[in-house]
C-alpha positions, -999 to +999 in steps of 0.1 A: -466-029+548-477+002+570-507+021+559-516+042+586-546+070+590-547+094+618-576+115+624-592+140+649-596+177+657-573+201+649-544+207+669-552+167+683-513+163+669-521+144+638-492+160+620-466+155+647-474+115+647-477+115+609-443+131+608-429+107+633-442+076+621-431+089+586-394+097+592-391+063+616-405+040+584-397+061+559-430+058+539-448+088+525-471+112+544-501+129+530-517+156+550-554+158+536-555+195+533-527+196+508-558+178+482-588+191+497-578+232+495-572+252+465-531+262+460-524+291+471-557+301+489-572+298+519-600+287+529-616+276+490-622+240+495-617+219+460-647+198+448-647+165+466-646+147+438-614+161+432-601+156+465-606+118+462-593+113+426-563+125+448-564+106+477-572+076+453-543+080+434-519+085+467-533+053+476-527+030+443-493+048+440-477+041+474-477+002+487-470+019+526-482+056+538-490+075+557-531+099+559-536+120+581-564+148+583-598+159+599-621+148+569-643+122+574-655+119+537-621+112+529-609+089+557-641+068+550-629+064+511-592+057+528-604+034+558-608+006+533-574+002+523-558+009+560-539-017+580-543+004+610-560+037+624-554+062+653-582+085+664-562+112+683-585+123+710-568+145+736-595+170+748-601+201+735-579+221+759-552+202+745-561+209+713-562+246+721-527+245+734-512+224+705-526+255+686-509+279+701-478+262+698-481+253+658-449+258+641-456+273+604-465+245+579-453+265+550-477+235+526-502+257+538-493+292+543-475+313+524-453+328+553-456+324+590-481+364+591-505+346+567-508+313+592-510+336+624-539+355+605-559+327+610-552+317+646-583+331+661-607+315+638-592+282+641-594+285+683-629+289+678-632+261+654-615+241+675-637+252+705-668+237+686-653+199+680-678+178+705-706+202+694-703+200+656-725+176+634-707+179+603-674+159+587-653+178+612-670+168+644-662+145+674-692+125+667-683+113+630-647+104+641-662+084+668-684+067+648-659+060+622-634+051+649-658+025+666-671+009+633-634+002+618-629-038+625-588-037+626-560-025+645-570+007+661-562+027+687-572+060+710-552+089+716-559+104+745-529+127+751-499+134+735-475+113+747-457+089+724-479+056+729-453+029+748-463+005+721-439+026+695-411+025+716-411-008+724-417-016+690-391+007+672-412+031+652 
C-alpha cells in the first residue's frame, strides 16, 4: 500500500513526481487544486470545509494514492493517513524555471491563453515562498515536513531520487 503526499511551492515539480509515481504504481493521483478551486474559475477558492469533505472522501475511497498540492490545511488533514511524504524543496530559481516551462494542465485552465494569462502573477507568487507566513509558505511546509514521524524525504532538485530507480517506481 502506497499513499504518498508531495508538497512544496509551486513549480517545486509536485505534479511531474505525482504523475511519475502514479503511472509507475498505477494508483490514483489527486492534485489539491482540482477540490480546493471553484470549476470553471479561477482564482475563487471553495470553502475549506468543502475542500476536505473531498480530500476525505479521496482518502476512504482509494486503499493507495497519490496527494499532491501546496496546501498545508489539507496536507495536515492528509498527513495522518500517509505512509510516506516528499517535501520538494528545490530553490526558488528552480521553481521559477519549472514555471516557465509548465505544459498546460487543461484540469485547470480552460485552454493553454487562459493558463498563460496567469503566468506573471504566479512568478511573483512564487518569488514570495521563503517570505510568506501563510498555508503557502516555506515555513509551514517545513514545519510540517520536520514534525511528520515516518518515511520522509527532501527534494532538493529535480532529479529523479536514485532510491526510485533502484527500487523500480
Amino acid at each position: 500500500m502506497h499513499r504518498i503526499l508531495i508538497f512544496g511551492n509551486s513549480g517545486s515539480g509536485k505534479s511531474t513526481l505525482a504523475n511519475k509515481l502514479g503511472k509507475d504504481l498505477e494508483i490514483p493521483i489527486l492534485d489539491l487544486d482540482t477540490i480546493v478551486w471553484e470549476p470553471n474559475q479561477i482564482a475563487i477558492r471553495r470553502s475549506h470545509a468543502d475542500a476536505a469533505k473531498d480530500l476525505q472522501d479521496f482518502i476512504d475511497n482509494n486503499i493507495s494514492w497519490i496527494i499532491e498540492g501546496c496546501y498545508s490545511t489539507l496536507i495536515e488533514i492528509a498527513i495522518a493517513f500517509s505512509t510516506e511524504i516528499y517535501f520538494l524543496n528545490p530553490g526558488i530559481n528552480k521553481c521559477l524555471e519549472n514555471n516557465r516551462n509548465r505544459p498546460w494542465e487543461p484540469h485547470k485552465f480552460k485552454s493553454a491563453e487562459e493558463q498563460a494569462q496567469t503566468f506573471e502573477f504566479l512568478q511573483n507568487w512564487i518569488q514570495q515562498y521563503e517570505e510568506r507566513d501563510d498555508e503557502f509558505g516555506y515555513l509551514s511546509h517545513r514545519s510540517i515536513f520536520n514534525q511528520y514521524n515516518g518515511q520522509k524525504y527532501e527534494i532538493i532538485d529535480n532529479e529523479i531520487p536514485d532510491f526510485f530507480k533502484k527500487s523500480g517506481i
